[in-house]
PyMOL Python script that loads the backbone (N, CA, C, O; Angstrom):
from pymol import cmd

cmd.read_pdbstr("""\
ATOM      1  N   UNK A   1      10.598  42.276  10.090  1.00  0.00           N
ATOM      2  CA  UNK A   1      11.670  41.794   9.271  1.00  0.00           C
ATOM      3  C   UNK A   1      11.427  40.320   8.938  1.00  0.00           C
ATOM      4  O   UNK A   1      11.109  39.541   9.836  1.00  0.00           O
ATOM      5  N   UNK A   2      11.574  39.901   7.617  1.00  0.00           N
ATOM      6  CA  UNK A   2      11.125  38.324   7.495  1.00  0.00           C
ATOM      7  C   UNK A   2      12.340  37.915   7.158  1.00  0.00           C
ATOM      8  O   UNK A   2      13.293  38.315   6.489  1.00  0.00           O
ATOM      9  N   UNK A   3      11.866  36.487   8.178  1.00  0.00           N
ATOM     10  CA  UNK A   3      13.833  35.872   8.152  1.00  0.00           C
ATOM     11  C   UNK A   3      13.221  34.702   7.002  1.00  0.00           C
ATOM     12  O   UNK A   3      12.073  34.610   6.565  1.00  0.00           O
ATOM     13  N   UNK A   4      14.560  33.766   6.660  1.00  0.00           N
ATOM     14  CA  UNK A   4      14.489  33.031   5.599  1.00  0.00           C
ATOM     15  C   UNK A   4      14.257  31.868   6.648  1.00  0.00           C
ATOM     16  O   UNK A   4      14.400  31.942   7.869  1.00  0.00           O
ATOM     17  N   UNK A   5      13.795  30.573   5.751  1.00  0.00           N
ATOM     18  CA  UNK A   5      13.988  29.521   6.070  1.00  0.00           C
ATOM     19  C   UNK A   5      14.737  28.425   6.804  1.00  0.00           C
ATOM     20  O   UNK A   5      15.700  28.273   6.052  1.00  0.00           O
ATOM     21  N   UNK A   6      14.894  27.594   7.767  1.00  0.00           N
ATOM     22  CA  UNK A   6      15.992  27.144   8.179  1.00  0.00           C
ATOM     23  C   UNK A   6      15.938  26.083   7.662  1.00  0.00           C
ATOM     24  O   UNK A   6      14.887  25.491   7.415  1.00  0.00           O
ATOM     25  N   UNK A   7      17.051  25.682   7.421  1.00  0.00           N
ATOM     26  CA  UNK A   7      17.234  23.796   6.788  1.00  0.00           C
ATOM     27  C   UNK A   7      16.813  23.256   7.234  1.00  0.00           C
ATOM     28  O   UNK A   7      17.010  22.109   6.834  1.00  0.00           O
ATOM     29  N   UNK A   8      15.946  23.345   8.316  1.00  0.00           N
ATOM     30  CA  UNK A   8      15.122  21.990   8.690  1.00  0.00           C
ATOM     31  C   UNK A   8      13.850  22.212   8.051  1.00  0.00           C
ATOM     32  O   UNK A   8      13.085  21.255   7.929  1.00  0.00           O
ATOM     33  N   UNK A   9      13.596  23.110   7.717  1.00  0.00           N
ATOM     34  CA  UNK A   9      12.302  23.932   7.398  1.00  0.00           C
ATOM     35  C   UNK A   9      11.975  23.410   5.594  1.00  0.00           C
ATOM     36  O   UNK A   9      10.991  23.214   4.881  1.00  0.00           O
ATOM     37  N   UNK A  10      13.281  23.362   5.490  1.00  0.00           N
ATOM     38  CA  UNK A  10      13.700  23.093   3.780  1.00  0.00           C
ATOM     39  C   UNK A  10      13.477  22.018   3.166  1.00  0.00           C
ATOM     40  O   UNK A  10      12.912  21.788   2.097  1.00  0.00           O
ATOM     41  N   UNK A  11      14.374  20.829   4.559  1.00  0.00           N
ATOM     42  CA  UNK A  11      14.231  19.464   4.442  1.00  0.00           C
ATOM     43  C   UNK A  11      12.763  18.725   4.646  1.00  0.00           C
ATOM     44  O   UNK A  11      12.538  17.589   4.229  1.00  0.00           O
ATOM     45  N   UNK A  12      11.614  19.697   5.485  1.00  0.00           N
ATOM     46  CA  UNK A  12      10.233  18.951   5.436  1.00  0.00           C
ATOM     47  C   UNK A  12       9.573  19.195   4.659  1.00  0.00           C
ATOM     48  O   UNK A  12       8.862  18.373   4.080  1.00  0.00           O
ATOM     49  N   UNK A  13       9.618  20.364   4.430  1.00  0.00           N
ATOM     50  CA  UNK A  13       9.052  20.852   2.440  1.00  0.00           C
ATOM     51  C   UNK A  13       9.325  20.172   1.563  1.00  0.00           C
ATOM     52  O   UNK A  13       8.616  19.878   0.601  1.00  0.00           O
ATOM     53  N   UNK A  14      10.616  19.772   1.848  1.00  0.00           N
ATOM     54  CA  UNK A  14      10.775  18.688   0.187  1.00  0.00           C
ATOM     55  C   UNK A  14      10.285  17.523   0.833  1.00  0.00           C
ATOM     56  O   UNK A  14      10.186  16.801  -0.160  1.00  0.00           O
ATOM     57  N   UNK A  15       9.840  16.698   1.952  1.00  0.00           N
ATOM     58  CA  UNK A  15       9.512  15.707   2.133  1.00  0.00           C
ATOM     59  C   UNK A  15       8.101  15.453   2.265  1.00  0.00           C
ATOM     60  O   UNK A  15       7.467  14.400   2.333  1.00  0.00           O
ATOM     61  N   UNK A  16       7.699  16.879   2.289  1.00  0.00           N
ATOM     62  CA  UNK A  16       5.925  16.873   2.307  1.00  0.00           C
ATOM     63  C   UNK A  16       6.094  16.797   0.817  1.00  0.00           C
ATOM     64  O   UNK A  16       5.243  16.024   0.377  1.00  0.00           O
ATOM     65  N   UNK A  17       6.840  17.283  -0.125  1.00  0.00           N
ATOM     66  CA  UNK A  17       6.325  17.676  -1.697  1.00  0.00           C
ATOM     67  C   UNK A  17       6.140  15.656  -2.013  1.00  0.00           C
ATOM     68  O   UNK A  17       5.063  15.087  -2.191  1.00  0.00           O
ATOM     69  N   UNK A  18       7.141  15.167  -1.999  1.00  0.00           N
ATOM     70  CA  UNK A  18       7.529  13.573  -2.129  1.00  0.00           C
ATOM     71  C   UNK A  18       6.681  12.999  -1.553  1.00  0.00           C
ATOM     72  O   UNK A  18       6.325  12.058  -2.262  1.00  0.00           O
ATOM     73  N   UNK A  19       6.057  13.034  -0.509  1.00  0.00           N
ATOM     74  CA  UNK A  19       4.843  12.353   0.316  1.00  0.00           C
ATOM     75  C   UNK A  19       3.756  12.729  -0.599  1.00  0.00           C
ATOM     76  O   UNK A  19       3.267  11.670  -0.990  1.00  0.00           O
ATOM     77  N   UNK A  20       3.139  13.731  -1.132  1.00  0.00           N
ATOM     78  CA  UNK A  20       2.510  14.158  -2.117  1.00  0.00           C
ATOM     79  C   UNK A  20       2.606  13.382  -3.183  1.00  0.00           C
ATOM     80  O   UNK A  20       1.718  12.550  -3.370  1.00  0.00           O
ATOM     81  N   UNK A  21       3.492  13.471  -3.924  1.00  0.00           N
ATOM     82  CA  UNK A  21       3.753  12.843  -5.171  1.00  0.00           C
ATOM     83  C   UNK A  21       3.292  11.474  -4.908  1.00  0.00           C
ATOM     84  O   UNK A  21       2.365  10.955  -5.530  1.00  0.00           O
ATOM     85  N   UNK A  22       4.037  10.837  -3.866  1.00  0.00           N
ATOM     86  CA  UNK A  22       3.532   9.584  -3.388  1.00  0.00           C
ATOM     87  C   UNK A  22       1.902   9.237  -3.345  1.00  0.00           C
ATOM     88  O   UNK A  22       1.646   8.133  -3.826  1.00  0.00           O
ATOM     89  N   UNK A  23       0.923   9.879  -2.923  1.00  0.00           N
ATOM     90  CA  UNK A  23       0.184   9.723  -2.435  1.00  0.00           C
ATOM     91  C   UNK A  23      -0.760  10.361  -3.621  1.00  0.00           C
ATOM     92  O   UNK A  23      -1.951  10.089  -3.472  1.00  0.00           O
ATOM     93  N   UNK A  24      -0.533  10.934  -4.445  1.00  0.00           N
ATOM     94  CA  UNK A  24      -1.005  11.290  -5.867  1.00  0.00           C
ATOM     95  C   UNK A  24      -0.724   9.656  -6.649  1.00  0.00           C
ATOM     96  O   UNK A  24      -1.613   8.863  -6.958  1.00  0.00           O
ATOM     97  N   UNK A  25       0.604   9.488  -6.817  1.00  0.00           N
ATOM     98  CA  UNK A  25       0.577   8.492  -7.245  1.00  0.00           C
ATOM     99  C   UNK A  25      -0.378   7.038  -7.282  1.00  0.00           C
ATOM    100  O   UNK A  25      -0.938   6.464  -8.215  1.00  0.00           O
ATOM    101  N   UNK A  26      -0.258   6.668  -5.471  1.00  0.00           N
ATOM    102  CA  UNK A  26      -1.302   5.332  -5.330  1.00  0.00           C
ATOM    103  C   UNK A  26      -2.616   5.481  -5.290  1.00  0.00           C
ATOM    104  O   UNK A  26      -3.418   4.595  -4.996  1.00  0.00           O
ATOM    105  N   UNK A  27      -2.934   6.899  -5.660  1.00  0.00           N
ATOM    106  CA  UNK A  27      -4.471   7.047  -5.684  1.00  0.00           C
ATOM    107  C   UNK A  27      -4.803   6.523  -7.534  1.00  0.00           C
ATOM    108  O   UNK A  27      -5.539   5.672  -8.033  1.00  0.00           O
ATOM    109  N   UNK A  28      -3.795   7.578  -8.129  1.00  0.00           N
ATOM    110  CA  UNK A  28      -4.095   6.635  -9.637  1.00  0.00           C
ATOM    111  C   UNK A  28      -4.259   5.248 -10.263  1.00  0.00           C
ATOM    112  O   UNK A  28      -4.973   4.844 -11.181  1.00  0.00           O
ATOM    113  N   UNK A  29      -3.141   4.502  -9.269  1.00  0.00           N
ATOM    114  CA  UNK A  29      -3.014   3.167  -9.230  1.00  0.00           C
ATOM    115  C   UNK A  29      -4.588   2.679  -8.589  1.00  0.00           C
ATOM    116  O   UNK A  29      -5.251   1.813  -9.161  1.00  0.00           O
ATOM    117  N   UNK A  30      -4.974   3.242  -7.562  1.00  0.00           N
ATOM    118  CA  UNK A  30      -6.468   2.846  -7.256  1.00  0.00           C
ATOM    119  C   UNK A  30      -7.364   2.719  -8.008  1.00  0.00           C
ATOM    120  O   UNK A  30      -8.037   1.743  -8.341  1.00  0.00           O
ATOM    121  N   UNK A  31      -7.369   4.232  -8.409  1.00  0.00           N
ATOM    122  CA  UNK A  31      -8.827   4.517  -9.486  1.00  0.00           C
ATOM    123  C   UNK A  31      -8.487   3.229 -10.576  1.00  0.00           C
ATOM    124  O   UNK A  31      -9.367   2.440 -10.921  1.00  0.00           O
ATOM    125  N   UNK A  32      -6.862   3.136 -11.130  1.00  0.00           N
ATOM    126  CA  UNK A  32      -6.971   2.157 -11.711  1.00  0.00           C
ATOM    127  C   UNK A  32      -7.462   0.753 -11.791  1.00  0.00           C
ATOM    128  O   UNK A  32      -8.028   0.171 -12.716  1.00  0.00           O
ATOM    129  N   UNK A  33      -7.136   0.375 -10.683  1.00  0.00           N
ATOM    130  CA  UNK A  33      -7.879  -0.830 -10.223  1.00  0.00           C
ATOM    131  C   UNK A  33      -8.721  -1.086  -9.911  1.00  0.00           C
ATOM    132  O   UNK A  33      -9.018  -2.275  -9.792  1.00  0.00           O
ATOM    133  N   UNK A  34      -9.700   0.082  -9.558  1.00  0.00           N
ATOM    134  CA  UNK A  34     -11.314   0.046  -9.331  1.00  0.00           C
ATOM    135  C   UNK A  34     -11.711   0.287 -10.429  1.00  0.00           C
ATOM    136  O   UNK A  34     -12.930   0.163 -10.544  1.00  0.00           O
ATOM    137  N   UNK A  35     -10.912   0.738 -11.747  1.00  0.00           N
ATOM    138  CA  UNK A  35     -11.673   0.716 -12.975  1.00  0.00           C
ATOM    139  C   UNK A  35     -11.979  -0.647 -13.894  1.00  0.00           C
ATOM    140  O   UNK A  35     -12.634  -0.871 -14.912  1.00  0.00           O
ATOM    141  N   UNK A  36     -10.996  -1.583 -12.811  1.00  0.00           N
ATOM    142  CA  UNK A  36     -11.219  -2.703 -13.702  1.00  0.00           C
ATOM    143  C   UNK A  36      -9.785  -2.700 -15.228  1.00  0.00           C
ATOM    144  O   UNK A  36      -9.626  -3.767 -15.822  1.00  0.00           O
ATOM    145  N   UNK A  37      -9.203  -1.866 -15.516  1.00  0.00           N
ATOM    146  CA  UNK A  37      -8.069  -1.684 -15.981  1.00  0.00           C
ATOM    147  C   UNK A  37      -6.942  -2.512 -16.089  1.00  0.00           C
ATOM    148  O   UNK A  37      -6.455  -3.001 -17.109  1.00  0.00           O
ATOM    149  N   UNK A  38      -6.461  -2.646 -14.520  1.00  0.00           N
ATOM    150  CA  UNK A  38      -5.058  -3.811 -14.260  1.00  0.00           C
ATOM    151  C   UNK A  38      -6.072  -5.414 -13.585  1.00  0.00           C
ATOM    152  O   UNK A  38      -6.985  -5.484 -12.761  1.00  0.00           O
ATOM    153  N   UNK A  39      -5.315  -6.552 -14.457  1.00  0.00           N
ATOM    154  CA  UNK A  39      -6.252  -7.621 -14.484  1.00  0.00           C
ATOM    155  C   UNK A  39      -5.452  -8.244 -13.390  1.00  0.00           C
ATOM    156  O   UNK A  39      -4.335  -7.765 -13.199  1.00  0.00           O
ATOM    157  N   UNK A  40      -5.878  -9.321 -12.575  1.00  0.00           N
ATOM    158  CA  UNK A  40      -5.203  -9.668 -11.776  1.00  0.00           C
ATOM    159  C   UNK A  40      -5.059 -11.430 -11.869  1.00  0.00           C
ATOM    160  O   UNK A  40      -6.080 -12.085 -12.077  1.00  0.00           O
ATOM    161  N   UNK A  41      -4.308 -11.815 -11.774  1.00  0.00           N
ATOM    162  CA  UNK A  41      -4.255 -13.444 -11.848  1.00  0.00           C
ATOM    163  C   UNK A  41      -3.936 -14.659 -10.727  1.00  0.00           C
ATOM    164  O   UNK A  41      -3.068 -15.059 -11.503  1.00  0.00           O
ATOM    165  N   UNK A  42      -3.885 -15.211 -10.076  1.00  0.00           N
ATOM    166  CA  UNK A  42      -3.875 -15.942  -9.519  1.00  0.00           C
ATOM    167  C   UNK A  42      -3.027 -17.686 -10.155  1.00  0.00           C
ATOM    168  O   UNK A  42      -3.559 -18.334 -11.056  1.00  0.00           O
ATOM    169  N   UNK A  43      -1.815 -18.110  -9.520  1.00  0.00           N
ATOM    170  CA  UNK A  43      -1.883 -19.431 -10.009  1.00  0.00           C
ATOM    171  C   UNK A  43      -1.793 -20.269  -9.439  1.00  0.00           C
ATOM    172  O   UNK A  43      -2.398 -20.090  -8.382  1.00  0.00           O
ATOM    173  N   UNK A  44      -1.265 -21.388  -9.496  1.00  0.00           N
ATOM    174  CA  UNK A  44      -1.414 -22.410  -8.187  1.00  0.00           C
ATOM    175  C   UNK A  44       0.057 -22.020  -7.005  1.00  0.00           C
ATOM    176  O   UNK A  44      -0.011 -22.402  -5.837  1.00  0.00           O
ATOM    177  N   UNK A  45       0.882 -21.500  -7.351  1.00  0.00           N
ATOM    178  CA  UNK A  45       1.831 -20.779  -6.287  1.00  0.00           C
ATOM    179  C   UNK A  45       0.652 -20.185  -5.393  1.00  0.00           C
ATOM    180  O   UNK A  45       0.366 -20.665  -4.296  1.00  0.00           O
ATOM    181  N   UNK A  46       0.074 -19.229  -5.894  1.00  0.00           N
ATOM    182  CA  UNK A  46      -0.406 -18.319  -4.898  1.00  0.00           C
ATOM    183  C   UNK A  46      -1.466 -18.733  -4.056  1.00  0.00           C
ATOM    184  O   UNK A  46      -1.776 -18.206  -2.987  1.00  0.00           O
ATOM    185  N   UNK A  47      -2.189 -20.038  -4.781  1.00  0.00           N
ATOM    186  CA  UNK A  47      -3.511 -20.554  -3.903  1.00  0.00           C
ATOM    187  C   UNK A  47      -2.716 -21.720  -2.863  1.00  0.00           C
ATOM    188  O   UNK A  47      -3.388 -22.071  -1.893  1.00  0.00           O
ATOM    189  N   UNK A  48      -1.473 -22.272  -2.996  1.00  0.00           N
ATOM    190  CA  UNK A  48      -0.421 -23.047  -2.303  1.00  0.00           C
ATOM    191  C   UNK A  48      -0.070 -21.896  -1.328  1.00  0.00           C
ATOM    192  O   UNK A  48       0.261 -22.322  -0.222  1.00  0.00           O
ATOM    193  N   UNK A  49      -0.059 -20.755  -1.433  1.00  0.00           N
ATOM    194  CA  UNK A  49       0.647 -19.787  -0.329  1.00  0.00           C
ATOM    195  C   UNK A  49      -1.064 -19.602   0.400  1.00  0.00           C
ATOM    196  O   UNK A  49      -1.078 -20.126   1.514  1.00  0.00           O
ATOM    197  N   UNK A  50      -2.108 -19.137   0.103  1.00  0.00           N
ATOM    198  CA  UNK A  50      -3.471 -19.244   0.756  1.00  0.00           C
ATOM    199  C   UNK A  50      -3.257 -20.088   1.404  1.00  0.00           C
ATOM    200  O   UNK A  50      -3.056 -19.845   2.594  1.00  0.00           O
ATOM    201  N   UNK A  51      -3.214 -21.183   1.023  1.00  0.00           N
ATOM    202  CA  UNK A  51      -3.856 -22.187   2.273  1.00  0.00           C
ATOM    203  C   UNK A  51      -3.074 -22.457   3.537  1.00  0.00           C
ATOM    204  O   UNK A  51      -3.576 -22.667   4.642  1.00  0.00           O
ATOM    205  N   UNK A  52      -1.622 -22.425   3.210  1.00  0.00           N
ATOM    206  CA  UNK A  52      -0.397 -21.959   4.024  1.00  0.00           C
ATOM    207  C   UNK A  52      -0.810 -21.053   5.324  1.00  0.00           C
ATOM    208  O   UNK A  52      -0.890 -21.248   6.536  1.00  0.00           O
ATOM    209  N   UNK A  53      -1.013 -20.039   4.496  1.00  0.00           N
ATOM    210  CA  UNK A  53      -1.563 -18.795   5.734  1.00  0.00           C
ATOM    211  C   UNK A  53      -2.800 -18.798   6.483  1.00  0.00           C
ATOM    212  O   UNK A  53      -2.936 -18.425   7.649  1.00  0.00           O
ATOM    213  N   UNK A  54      -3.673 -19.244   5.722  1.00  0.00           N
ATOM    214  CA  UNK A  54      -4.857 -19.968   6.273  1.00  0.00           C
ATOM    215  C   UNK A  54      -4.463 -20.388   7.134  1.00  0.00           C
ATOM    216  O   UNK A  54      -4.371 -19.767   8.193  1.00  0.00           O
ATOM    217  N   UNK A  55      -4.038 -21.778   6.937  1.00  0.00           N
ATOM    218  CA  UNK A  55      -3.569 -22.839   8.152  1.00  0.00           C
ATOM    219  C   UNK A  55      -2.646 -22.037   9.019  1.00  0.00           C
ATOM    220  O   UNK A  55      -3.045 -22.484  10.094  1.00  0.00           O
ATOM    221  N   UNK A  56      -1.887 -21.346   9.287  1.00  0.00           N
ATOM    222  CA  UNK A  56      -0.483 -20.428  10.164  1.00  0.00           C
ATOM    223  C   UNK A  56      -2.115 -19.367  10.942  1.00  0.00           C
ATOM    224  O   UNK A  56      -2.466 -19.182  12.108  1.00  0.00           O
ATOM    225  N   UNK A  57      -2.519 -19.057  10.033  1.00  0.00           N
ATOM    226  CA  UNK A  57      -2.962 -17.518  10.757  1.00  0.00           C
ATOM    227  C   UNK A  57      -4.538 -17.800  11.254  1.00  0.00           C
ATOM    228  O   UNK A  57      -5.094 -17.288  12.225  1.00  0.00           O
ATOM    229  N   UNK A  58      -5.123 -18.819  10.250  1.00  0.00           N
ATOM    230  CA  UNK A  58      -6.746 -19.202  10.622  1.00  0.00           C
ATOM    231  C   UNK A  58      -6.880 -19.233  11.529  1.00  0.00           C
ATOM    232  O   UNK A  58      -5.953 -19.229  12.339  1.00  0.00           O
ATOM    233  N   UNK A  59      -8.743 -19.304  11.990  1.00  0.00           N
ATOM    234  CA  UNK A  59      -9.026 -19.844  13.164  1.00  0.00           C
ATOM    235  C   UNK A  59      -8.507 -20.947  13.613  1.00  0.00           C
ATOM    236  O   UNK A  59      -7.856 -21.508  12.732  1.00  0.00           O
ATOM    237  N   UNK A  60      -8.517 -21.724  15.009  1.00  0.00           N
ATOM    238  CA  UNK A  60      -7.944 -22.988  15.370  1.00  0.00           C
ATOM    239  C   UNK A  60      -9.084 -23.851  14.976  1.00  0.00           C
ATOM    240  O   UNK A  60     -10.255 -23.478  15.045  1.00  0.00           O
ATOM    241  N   UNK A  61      -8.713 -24.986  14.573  1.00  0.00           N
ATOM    242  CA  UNK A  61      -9.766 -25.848  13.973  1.00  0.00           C
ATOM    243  C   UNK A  61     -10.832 -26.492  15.038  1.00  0.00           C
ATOM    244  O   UNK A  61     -11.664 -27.342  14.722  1.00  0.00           O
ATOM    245  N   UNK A  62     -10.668 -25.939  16.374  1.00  0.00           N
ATOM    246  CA  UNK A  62     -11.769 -26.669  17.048  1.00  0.00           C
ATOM    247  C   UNK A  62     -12.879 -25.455  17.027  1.00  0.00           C
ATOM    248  O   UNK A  62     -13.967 -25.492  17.601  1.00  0.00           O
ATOM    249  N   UNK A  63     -12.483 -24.624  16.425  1.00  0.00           N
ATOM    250  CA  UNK A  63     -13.977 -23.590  16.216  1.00  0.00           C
ATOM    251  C   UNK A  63     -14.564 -23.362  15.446  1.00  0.00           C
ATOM    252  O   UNK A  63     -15.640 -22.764  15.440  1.00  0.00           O
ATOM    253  N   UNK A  64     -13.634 -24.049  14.141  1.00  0.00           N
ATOM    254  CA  UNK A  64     -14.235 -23.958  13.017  1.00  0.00           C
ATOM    255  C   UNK A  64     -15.121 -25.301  12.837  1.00  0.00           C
ATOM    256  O   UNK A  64     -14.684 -26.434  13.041  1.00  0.00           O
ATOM    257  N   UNK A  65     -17.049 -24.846  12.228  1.00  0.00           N
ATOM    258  CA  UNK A  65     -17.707 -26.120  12.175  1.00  0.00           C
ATOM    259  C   UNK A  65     -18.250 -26.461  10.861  1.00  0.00           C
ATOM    260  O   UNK A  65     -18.837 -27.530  10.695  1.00  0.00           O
TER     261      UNK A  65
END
""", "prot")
cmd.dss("prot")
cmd.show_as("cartoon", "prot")
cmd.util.cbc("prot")
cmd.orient("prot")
């Protein structure tokens, strides 16, 4: 006798389908960006936030020579 589905059964199916979609999705966005497609820019905000993190996260400066 085949029983039906239980709602929990229901609720991971639709969350595997969405994880899917997801994961279809950022692969396109990849290929895109390995195609050279989406250009990327940089301005002085963002090289002001580099050096920031650099300095917070870098090596400690007595190792660096």
């Amino acid at each position: 006798m085949a029983e039906g589905k239980t709602n929990q059964e229901i609720m991971l199916e639709k969350q595997l389908k969405i994880l899917l979609a997801e994961e279809r999705a950022l692969k396109q966005a990849g290929r895109r960006i390995s195609s050279g497609e989406m250009k990327f820019s940089i301005g002085k905000n963002d090289l002001v936030k580099g050096i920031i993190l650099r300095e917070i996260l870098g090596p400690p400066k007595a190792s660096e020579g």
